[in-house]
matplotlib code that plots the C-alpha trace (Angstrom):
import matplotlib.pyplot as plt

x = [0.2, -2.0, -2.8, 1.4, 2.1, -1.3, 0.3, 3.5, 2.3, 0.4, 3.6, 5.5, 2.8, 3.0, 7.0, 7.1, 4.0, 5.5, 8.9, 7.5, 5.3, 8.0, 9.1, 5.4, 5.1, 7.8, 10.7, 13.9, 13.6, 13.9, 17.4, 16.3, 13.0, 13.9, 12.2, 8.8, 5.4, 2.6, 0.7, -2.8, -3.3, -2.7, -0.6, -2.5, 0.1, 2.2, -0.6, 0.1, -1.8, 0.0, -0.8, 0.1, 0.7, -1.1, -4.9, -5.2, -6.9, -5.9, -5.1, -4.9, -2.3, 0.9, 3.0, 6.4, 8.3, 8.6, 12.3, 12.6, 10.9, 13.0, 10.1, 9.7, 11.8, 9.9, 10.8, 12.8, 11.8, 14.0, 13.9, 11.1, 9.8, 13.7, 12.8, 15.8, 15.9, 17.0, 14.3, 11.8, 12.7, 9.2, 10.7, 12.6, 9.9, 7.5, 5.1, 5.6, 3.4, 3.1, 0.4, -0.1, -2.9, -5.3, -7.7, -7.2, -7.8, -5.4, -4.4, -2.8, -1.5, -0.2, 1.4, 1.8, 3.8, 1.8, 3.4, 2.0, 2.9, 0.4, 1.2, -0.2, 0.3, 1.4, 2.6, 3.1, 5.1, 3.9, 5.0, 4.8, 4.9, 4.5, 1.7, 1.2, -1.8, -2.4, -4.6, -5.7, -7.8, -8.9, -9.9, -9.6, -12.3, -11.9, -10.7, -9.2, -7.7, -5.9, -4.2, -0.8, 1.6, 5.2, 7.8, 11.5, 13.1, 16.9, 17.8, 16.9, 13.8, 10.6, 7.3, 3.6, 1.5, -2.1, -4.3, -7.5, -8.7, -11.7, -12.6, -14.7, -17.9, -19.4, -18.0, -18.6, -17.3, -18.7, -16.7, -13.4, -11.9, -8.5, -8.4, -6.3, -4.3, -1.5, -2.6, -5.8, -6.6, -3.2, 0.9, 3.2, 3.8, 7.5, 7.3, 10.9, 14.1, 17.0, 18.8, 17.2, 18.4, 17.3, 15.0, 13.9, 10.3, 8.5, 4.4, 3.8, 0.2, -0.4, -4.1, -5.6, -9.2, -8.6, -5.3, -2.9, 0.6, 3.7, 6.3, 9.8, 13.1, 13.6, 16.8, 18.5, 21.1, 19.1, 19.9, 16.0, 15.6, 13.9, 13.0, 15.9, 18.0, 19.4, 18.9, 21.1, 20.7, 16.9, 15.6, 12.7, 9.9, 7.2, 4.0, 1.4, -2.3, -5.1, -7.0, -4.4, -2.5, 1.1, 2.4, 5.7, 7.3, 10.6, 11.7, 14.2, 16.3, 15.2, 11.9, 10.1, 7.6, 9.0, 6.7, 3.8, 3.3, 0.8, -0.2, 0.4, -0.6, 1.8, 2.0, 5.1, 7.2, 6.5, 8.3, 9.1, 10.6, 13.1, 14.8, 14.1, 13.7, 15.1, 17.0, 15.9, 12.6, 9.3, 10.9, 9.1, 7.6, 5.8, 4.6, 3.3, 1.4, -0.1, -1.3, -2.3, -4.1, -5.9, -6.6, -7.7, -10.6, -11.7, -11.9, -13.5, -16.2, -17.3, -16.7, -14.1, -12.1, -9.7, -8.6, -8.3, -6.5, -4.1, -3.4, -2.7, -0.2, 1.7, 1.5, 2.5, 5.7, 6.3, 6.2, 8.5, 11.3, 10.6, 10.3, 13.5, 15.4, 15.4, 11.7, 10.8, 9.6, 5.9, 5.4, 6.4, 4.1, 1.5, 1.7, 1.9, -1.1, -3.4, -2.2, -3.2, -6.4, -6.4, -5.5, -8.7, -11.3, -10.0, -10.2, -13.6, -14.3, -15.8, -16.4, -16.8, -14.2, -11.7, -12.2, -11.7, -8.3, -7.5, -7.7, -5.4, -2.8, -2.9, -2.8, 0.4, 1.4, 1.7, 3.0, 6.1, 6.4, 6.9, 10.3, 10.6, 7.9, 7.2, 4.0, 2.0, 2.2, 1.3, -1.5, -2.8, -3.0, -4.4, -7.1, -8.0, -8.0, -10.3, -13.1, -12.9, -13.1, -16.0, -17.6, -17.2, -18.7, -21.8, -22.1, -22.0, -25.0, -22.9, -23.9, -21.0, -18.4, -19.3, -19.3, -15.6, -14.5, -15.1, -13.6, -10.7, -10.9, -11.6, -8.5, -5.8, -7.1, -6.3, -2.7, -2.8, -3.9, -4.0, -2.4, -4.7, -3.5, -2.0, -2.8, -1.5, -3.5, -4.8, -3.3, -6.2, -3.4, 0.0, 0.2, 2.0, 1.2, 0.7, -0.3, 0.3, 2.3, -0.2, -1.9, 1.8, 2.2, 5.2, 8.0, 10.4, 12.3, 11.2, 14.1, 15.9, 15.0, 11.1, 7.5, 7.7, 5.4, 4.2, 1.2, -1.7, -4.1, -7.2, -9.1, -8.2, -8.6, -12.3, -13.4, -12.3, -13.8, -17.1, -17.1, -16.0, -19.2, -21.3, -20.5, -20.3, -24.2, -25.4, -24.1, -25.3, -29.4, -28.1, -28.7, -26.1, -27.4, -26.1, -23.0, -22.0, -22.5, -20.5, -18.2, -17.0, -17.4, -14.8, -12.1, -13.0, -12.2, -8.9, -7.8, -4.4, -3.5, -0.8, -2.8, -1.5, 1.1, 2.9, 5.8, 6.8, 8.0, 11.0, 14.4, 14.9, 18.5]
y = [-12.5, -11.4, -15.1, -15.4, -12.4, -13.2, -16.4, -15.2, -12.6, -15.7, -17.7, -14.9, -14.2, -18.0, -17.9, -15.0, -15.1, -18.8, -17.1, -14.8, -17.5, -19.9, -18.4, -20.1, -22.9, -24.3, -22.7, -24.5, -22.0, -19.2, -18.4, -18.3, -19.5, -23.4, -23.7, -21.1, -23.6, -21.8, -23.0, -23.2, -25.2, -24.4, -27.1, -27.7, -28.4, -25.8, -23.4, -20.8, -17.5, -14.5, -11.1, -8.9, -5.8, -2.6, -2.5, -5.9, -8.7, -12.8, -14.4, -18.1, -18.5, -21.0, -17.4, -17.4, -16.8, -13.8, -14.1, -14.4, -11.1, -8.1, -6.0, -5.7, -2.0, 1.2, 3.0, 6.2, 8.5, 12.0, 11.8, 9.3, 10.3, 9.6, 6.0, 4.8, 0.9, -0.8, -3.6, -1.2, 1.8, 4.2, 7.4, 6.6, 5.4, 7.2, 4.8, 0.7, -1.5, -5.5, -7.6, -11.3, -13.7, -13.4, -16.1, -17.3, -13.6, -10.5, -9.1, -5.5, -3.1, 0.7, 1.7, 5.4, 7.7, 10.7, 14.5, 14.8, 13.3, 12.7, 13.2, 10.4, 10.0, 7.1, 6.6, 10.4, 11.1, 12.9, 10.7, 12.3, 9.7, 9.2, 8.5, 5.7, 4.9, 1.0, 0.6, -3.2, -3.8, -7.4, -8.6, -5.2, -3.7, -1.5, -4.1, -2.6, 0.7, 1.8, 4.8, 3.5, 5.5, 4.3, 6.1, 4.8, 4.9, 5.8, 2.1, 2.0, 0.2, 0.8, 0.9, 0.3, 3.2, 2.5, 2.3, 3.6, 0.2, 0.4, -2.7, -2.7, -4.9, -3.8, -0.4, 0.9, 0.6, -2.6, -1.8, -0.6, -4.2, -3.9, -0.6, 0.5, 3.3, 3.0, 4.5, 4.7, 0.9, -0.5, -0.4, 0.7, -2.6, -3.5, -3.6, -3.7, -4.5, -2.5, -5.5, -8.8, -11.7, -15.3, -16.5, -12.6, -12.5, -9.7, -8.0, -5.4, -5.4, -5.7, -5.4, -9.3, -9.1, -6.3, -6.5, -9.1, -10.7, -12.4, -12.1, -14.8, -14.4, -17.4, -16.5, -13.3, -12.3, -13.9, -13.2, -12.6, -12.0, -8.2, -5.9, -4.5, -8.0, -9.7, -8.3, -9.0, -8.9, -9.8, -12.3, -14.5, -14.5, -16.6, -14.1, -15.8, -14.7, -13.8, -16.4, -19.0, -19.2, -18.1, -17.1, -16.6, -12.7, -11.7, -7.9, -6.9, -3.9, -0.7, -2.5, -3.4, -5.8, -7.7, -10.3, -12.3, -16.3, -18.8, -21.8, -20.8, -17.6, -14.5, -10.4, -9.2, -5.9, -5.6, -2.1, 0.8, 4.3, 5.6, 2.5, 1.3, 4.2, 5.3, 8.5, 10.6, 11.1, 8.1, 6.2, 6.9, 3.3, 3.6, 6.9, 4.8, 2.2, 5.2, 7.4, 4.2, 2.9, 6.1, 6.0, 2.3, 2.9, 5.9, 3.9, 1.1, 3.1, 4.9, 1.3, 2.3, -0.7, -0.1, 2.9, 0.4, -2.4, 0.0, 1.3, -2.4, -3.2, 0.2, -1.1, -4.5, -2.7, -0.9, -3.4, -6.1, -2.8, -1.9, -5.5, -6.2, -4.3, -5.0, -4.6, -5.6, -9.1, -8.9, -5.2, -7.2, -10.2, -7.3, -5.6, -8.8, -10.1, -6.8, -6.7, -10.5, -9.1, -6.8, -8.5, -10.4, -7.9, -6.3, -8.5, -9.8, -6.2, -6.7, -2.4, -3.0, -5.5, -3.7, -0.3, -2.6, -4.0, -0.8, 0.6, -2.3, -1.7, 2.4, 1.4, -1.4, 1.4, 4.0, 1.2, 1.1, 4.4, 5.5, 4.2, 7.3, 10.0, 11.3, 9.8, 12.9, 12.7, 9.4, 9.5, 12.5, 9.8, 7.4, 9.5, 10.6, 6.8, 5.7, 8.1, 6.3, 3.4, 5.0, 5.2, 1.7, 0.6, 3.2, 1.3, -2.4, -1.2, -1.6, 0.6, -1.2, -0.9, 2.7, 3.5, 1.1, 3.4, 6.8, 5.7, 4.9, 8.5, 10.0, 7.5, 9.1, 12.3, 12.5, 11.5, 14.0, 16.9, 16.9, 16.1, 15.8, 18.6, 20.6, 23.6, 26.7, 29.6, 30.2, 26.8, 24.1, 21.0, 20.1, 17.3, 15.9, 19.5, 18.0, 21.4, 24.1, 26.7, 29.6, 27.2, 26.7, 28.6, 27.1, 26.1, 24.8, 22.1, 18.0, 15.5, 14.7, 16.7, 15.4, 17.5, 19.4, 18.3, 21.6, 23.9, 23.9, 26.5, 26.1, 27.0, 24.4, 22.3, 23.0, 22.6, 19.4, 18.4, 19.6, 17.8, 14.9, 15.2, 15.7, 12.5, 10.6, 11.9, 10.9, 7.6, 7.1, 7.2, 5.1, 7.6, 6.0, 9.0, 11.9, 10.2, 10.0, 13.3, 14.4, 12.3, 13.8, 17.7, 16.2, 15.6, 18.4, 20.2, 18.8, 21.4, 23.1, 20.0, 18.1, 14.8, 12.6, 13.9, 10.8, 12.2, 14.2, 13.2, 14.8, 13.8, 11.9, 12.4]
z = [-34.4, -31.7, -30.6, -30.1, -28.1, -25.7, -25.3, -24.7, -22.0, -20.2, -20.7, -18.3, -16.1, -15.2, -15.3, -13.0, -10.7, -10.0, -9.0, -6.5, -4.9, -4.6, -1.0, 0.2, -1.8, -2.2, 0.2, -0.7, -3.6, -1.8, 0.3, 4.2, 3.9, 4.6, 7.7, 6.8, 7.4, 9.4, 12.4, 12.5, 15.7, 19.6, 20.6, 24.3, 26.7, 25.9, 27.0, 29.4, 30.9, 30.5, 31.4, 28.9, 30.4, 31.5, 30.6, 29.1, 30.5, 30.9, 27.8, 27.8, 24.5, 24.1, 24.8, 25.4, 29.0, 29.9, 30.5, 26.6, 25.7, 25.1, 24.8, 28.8, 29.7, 30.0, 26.2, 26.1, 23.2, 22.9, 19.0, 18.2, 14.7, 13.3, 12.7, 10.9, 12.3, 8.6, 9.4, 10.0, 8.6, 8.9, 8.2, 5.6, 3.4, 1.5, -0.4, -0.5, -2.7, -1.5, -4.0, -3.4, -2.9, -0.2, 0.1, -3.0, -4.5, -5.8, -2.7, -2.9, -0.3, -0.5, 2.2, 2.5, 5.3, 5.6, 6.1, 9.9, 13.0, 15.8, 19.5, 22.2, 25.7, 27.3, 31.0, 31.1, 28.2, 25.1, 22.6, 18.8, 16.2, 13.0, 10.8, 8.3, 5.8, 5.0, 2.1, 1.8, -1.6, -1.7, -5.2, -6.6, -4.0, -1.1, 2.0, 4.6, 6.3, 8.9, 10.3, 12.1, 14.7, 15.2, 17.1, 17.8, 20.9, 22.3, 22.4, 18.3, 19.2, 16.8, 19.1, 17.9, 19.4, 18.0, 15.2, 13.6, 11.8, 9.2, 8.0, 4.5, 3.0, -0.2, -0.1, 3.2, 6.5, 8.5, 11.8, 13.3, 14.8, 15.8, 16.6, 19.4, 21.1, 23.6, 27.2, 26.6, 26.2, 27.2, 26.3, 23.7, 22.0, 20.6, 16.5, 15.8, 18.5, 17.9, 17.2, 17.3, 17.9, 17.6, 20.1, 20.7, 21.6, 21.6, 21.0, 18.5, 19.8, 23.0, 24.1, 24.6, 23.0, 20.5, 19.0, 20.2, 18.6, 19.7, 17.9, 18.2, 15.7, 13.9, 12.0, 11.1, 8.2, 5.7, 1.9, 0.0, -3.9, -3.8, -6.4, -6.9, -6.6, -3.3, 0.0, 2.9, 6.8, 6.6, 9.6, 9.7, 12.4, 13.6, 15.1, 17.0, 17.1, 19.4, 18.0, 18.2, 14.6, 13.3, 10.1, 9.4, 8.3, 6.5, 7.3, 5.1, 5.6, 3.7, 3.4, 6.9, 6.2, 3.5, 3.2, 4.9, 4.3, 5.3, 3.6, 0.0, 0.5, 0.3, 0.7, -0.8, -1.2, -4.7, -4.6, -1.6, -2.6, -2.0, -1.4, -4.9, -6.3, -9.8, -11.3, -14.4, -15.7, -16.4, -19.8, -23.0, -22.8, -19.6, -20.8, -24.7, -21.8, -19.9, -22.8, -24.4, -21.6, -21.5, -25.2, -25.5, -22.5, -24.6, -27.8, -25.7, -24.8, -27.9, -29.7, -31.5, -32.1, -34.8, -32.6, -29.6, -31.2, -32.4, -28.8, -27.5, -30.2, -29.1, -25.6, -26.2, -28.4, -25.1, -23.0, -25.5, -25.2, -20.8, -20.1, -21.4, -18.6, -14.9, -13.6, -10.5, -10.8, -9.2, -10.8, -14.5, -13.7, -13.1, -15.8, -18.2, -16.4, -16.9, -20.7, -21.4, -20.3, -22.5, -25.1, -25.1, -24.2, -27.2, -29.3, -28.5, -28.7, -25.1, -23.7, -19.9, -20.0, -22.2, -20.0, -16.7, -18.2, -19.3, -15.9, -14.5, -17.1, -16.3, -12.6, -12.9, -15.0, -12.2, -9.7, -12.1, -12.5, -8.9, -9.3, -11.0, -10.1, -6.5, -4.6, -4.3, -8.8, -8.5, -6.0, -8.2, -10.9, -9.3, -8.1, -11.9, -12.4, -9.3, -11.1, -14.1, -12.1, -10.5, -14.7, -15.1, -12.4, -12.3, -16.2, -14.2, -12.1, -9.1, -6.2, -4.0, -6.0, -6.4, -2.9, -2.2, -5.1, -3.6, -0.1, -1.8, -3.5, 0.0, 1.3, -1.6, -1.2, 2.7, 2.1, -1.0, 0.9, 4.6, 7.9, 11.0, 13.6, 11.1, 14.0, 11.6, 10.8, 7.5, 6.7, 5.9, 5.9, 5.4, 2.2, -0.8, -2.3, -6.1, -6.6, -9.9, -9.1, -9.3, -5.8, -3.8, -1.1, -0.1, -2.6, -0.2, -2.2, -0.8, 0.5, -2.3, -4.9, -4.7, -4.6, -1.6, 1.2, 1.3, 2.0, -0.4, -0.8, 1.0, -1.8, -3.9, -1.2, -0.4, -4.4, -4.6, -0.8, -2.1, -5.2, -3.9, -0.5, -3.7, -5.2, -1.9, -1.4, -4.6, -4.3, -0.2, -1.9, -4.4, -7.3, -10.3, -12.5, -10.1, -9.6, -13.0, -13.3, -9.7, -10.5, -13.9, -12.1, -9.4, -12.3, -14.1, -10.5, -11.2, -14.0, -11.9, -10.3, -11.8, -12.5, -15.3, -18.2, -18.5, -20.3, -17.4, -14.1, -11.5, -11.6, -8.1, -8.3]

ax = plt.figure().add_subplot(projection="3d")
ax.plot(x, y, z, "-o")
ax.set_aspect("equal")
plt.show()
């Protein structure tokens, strides 16, 4: 009976995973994506020097006249944080997941707008913006970060203002290319138009030799299949390189960046709340795939099996009853991936295996549950979960893993607790207060009936910053032993922070 519902899993996984790849590989599938093939040579004679604008130097790239480029008007921004351009839509989105394939890997990408705004100035203005966490994990390790700042202008225009990149190898950070900030090393750089156009050309970075792209509309009101069904008014683009390539981008309204494709490969939007976000509280199901999750990688680990066995078979019950509603079509082949998995390591009573596919189920668990629980819940979760990640790892004798795992802690905690700049007294940072009650200092009810981003107590605050600099110094000298031990104080300093219940989760009506 087991052998039949593996094999149906697999059977869906292919089904589905084929579905959302078919935009790349094969795009007469996929509505608007007939002309989508990516570039990967310069084509010589069309080359052309360009100067790109203030700061930058000569660039020698097949760039497009300047009388084509929209992007060439000094920006006006009296209310630049209200970013509500429906193809780019940065204040209006609070968390968006894209997975994929990235070199022939699991690509995934949480994108997070964080509770502060950062002020730069450019050309004389004091431009505040706001502030945007990119989490790249490549092959389920640590890949990339960066620290983004958008602002829209009076025209409706949304403007790239800099970013803090921190590019990852084997845990730690190898170095910060890409990294940029308007006026200091060059322009504000055109993300979004206000209302683009075919033939529109225009460069969300701007700085030739750290960060360069031109952008040119292919074709607007395009119909895509997103997670919540069709999706109209989307438009295609082709973005050229610093080092010469393209790849071809879909931004769909209420989701930005819908999706990136090159040769096969693809980052989608795999879900983005609010936009597909869902009313009442987490259904009982995803709570029996949580909970069991959490039971099966306890059972795992103490070997027992009956007890784990018993746990999959609830899941798989769970997931027969959820998955027969409308999921989102990458989160279901996600899930139904991580629980073939399972499956298997299960039943070849396999512990490091088992706890590592019980860790993807709890965390495509979480993904589908933030249609119906605020981020700061679910980064709370996921934090719980990146320490138990942190256990099997410290078991695998992995010092690299170990050290990709608690940046990705640090990462989660930053957009949990704290906002660069906060400048209030008494106030250690302004985050998605996941907070008890008895550590709120500010109830103040959230946009839309969601956690507050409100104040946490500074004391809460510095236990967890201390246990989590204690874990981060064990594993710097490579001491496994003290980590394991740091890293099960640092959930134990948890207790008043509302981490994981499963069956509970706020009404987003």
């Amino acid at each position: 009976m087991r052998t039949m519902r593996t094999m149906g899993f697999l059977l869906i996984l292919l089904l589905v995973g084929s579905a959302a790849l078919s935009g790349c590989t094969n795009p007469d599938k996929n509505a608007g994506l007939q002309q989508i093939q990516a570039k990967t040579q310069i084509t010589s004679d069309s080359t052309v020097d360009a100067v790109a604008g203030e700061g930058s130097a000569e660039i020698s790239l097949p760039v497009a006249p300047a009388s084509e480029r929209v992007d060439l008007y000094e920006p006006s921004f009296s209310d630049p944080t209200n970013a509500t351009n429906p193809l780019l839509p940065v204040s209006e989105l609070d968390q968006v997941i894209l997975l994929g394939r990235v070199d022939g890997f699991p690509f995934r990408v949480v994108a997070t707008l964080l509770p502060g705004t950062k002020t730069i100035e450019w050309n004389g203005q004091q431009v505040e913006t706001l502030e945007s966490q990119y989490v790249a994990f490549l092959d389920g390790r640590i890949h990339e970060v960066a620290l983004d700042w958008y602002a829209q202008d009076d025209k409706g225009a949304v403007w790239y203002l800099g970013e803090d990149v921190f590019n990852y190898e084997d845990g730690v950070i190898a170095d910060t290319d890409g990294t940029w900030l308007a006026g200091r090393d060059g322009p504000v750089a055109m993300i979004m138009p206000g209302d683009p156009r075919v033939g529109d050309v225009y460069r969300p970075e701007n700085i030739p030799g750290t960060a360069f792209e031109e952008v040119t509309v292919r074709s607007i009101n395009e119909t895509m299949h997103g997670p919540r069904g069709h999706v109209n008014g989307s438009i295609i683009v082709e973005e050229l390189h610093m080092d010469g390539t393209y790849e071809d981008k879909i931004f769909a309204p209420g989701y930005g960046e819908f999706l990136v494709c090159v040769e096969g490969e693809l980052e989608a939007v795999a879900l983005a709340v609010p936009t597909d976000a869902l009313s009442g509280t987490t259904p009982a199901e995803l709570v029996i795939l949580s909970t069991g999750a959490a039971d099966t990688f306890d059972a795992s680990q103490s070997g027992d099996w009956n007890a784990a066995s018993a746990s999959v078979d609830a899941m798989i019950a769970a997931w027969d009853m959820y998955q027969a509603g409308d999921v989102p079509r990458m989160l279901d082949a996600q899930m139904s991936n991580a629980l073939v998995v399972l499956v298997a390591a299960v039943d070849a009573r396999q512990p490091e295996e088992a706890r590592q596919a019980a860790i993807d189920v709890a965390r495509a668990c979480l993904d589908l549950q933030l249609q119906y629980r605020p981020p700061a819940e679910i980064d709370l979760a996921r934090f719980d979960l990146c320490i138990r990640q942190i256990m099997v790892d410290i078991a695998a004798d992995d010092p690299g893993a170990v050290k990709g795992d608690i940046a990705t802690l640090g990462w989660i905690w930053d957009r949990i607790a704290y906002t660069p700049d906060s400048g209030l007294s008494g106030k250690l940072s302004r985050g998605w207060c996941g907070i008890s009650d008895t550590g709120r200092t500010d109830t103040q009810p959230g946009p839309g009936g969601k956690l507050s981003r409100g104040w946490c107590d500074s004391s809460d605050i510095s236990r967890i910053d201390t246990r989590l600099d204690d874990l981060r110094a064990a594993a710097d000298v490579g001491d496994l032993t003290a980590a394991a031990d740091r890293a099960a104080k640092l959930r134990d300093a948890l207790t008043g922070f509302e981490v994981e219940n499963g069956d509970e989760g706020e009404d987003k009506d």
